[in-house]
C-alpha positions in Angstrom: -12.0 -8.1 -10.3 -11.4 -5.3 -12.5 -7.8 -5.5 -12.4 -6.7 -2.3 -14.2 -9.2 0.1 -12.3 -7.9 -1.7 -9.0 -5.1 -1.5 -9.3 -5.1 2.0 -10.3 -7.0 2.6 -7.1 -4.3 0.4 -5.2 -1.6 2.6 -6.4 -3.8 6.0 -5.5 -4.0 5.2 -2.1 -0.5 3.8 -1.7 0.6 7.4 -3.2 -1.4 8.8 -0.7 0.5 7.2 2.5 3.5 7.8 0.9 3.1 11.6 0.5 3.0 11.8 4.1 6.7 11.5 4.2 10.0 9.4 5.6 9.4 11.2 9.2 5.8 10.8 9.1 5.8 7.3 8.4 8.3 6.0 11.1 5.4 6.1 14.0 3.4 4.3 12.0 5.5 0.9 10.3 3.6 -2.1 11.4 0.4 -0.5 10.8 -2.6 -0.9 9.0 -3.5 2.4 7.6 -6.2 1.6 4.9 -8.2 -1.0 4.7 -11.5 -0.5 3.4 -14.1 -2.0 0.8 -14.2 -0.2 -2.3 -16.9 -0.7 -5.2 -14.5 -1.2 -8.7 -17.0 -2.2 -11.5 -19.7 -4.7 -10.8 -17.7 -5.9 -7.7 -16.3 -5.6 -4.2 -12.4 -5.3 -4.4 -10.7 -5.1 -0.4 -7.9 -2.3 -0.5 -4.7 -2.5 2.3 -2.7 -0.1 2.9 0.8 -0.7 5.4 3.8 0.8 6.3 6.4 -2.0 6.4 10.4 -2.3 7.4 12.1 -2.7 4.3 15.6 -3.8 5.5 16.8 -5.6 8.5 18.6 -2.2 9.9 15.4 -0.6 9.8 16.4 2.2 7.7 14.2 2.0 4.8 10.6 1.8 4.7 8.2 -0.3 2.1 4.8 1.3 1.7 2.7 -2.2 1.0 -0.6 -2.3 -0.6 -3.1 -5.5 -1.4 -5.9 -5.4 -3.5 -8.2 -8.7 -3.2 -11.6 -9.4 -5.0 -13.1 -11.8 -6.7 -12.7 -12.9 -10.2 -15.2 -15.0 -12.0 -14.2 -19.0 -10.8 -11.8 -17.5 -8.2 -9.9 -14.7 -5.7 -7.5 -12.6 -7.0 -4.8 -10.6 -5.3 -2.3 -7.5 -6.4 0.5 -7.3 -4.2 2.2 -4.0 -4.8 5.2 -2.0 -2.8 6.8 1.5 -2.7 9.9 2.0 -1.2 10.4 5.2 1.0 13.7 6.3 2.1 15.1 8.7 4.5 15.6 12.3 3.2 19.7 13.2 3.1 18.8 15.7 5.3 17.6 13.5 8.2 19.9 10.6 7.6 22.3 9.8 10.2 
């Protein structure tokens, strides 16, 4: 796995869930919203994209992306999060 280029299309489509918003979002946490094969280099990396609880008040959200391929003798994973909180304006 090319890690640089994966994760820099990891990170792409992480951004692009999390432009969608705070409000947006909420209808969606416990959802898978990408998850598709993508062709990084000479090989097949496996891109996940979820919208996660991030605390046990269920408050904050955790935008959670997983990038998975294979490496020469093995699998490798990137595990990466963005956090996504409620605008002042629509905090209770």
């Amino acid at each position: 796995m090319y890690r640089d280029a994966s994760y820099r299309l990891l990170r792409q489509r992480m951004e692009e869930v999390q432009s969608l918003g705070y409000e947006s979002l909420l209808p969606l946490v416990n959802e898978t919203l990408i998850s598709e094969p993508v062709q990084v280099g000479s090989g097949d990396v496996w891109i996940d994209v979820a919208v996660v609880w991030a605390d046990k008040k269920h408050r904050s959200l955790f935008v959670w992306g997983t990038a998975s391929g294979p490496n020469t003798w093995r699998m490798e994973r990137l595990d990466e999060k963005i956090l996504v909180e409620p605008d002042r304006t629509s905090a209770k």
